[in-house]
C-alpha positions as CSV (number, residue, x, y, z in Angstrom):
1,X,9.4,-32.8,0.1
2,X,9.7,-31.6,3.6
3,X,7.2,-30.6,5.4
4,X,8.3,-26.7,5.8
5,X,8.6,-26.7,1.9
6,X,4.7,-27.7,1.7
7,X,3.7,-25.2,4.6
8,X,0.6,-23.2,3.1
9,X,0.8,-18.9,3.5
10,X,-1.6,-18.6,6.4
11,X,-2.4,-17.1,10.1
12,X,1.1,-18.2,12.4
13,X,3.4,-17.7,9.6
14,X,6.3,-15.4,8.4
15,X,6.2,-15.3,5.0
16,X,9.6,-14.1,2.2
17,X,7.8,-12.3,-0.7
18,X,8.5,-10.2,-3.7
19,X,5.8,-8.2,-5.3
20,X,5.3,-5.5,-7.7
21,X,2.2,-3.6,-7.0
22,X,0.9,-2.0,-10.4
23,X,-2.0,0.2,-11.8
24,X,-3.7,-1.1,-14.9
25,X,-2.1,1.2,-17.0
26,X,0.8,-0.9,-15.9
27,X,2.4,2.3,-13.8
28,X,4.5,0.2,-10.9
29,X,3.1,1.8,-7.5
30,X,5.8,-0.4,-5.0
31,X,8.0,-3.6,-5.4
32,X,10.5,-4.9,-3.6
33,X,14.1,-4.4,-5.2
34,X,16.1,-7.0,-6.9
35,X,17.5,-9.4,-4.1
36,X,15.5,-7.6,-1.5
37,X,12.4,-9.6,-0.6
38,X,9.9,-8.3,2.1
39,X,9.2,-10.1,5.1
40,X,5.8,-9.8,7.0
41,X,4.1,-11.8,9.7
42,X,0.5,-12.5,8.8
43,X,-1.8,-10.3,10.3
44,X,1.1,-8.2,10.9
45,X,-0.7,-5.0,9.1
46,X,2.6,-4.7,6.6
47,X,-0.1,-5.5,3.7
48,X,-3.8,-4.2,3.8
49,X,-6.4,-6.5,4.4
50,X,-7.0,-7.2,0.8
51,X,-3.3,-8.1,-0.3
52,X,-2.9,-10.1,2.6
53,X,-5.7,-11.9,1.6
54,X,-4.3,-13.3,-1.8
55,X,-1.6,-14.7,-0.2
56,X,-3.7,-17.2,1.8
57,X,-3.1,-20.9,0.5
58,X,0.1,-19.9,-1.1
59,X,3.2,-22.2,-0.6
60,X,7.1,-21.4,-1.2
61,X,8.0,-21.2,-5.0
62,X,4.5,-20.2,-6.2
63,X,3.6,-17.3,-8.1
64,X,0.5,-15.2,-9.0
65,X,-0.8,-12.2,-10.3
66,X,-4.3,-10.5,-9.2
67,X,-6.1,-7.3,-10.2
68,X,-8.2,-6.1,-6.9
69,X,-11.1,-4.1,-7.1
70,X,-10.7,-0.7,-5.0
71,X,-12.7,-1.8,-2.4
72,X,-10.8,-4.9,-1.3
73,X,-7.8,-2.6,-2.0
74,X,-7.9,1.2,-0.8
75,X,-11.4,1.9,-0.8
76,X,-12.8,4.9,-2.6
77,X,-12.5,8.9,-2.0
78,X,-14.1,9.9,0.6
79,X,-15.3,13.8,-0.1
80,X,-14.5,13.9,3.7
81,X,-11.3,13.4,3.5
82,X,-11.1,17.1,1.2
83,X,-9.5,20.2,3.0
84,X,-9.0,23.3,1.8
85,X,-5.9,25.1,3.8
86,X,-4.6,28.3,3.7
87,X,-1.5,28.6,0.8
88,X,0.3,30.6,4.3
89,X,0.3,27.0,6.1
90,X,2.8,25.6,3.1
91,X,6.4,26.4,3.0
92,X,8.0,28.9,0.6
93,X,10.3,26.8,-1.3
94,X,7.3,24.6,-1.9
95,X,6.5,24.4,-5.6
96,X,2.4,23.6,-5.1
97,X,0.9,22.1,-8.1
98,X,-1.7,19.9,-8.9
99,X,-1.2,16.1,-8.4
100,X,1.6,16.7,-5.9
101,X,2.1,14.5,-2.6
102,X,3.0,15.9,1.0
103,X,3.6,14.6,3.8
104,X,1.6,16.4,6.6
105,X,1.5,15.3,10.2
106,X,-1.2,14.6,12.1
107,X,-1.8,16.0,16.1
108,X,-0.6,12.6,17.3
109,X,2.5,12.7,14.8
110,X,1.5,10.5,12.6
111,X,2.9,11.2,8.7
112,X,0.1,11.6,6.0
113,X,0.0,11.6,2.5
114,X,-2.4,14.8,1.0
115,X,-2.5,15.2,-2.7
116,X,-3.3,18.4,-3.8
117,X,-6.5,18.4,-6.1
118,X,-6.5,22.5,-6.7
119,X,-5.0,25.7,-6.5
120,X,-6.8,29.0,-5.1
121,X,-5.4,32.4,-4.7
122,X,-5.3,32.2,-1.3
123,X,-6.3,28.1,-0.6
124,X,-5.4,25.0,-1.6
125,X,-7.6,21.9,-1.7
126,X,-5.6,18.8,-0.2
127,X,-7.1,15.3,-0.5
128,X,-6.0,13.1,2.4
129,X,-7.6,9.9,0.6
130,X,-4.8,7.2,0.3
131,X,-3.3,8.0,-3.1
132,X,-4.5,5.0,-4.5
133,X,-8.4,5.0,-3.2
134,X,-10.7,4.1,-6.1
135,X,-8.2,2.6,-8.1
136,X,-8.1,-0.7,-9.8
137,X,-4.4,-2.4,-8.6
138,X,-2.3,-5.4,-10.0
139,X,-0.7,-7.4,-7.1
140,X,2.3,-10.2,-8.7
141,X,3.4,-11.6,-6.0
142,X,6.0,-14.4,-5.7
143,X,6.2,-16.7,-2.3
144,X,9.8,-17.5,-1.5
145,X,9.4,-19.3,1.9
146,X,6.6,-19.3,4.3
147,X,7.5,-20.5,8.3
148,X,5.0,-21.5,11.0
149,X,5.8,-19.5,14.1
150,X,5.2,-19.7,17.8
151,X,3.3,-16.6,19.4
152,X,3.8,-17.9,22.8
């Protein structure tokens, strides 16, 4: 065995992944597609904190699956994070409905997710939690190579 085959996933490393992330109810959330594996640098912020985590210790060919509690995951809602907005600030051709995501940009530009939670005659409550805060999430993930590299 050589010694990049026995590399172990950790901090200085570039690691080749496919994943599925799932809710328990076994709705898929993101994967990467067939023949299309992601490739992230530890530390990198492509994964929160707490997927990153599970891939610690891993080595190329290995496989596992892990249900993460919300708070190593998204977190839970924060009632701060509810806004109610004028129905005049959304777009005509905008069908609002409960349980629909919009992008909405921030001051510095930024793209946000908001999910609207209700529907006024004049308001609309958005929730600008991550989509997935308080939820319970499956992470499969499958290591296809993991490389040391130089930060110098």
């Amino acid at each position: 065995m050589s010694k990049i085959e026995s590399l172990c996933v950790g901090e200085n490393c570039e690691v080749l992944l496919n994943f599925t992330l799932s809710l328990t109810d076994g709705t898929v959330v993101d994967a990467t597609e067939e023949n299309e594996p992601m490739r992230l640098y530890i530390g990198d912020g492509s994964l929160i904190e707490g997927l990153e985590q599970t891939l610690y210790g891993m080595k190329a060919g290995e496989r596992q699956c892990v249900t993460i509690d919300p708070r190593d995951a998204f977190g839970f809602p924060d009632e701060t994070n509810f806004h109610e907005m004028p129905r005049s600030e959304f777009a005509d051709d905008i069908e609002l409905q409960v349980g629909l995501i919009i992008g909405f940009s921030t001051p510095s530009g930024e793209e946000i997710p908001g999910t609207i939670r209700d529907l006024k005659a004049d308001t609309v409550l958005v929730d600008f939690n991550h989509p997935l805060a308080g939820r319970e999430i499956i992470f499969d993930v499958e290591i296809l190579s993991v490389r040391r590299i130089n930060l110098n």
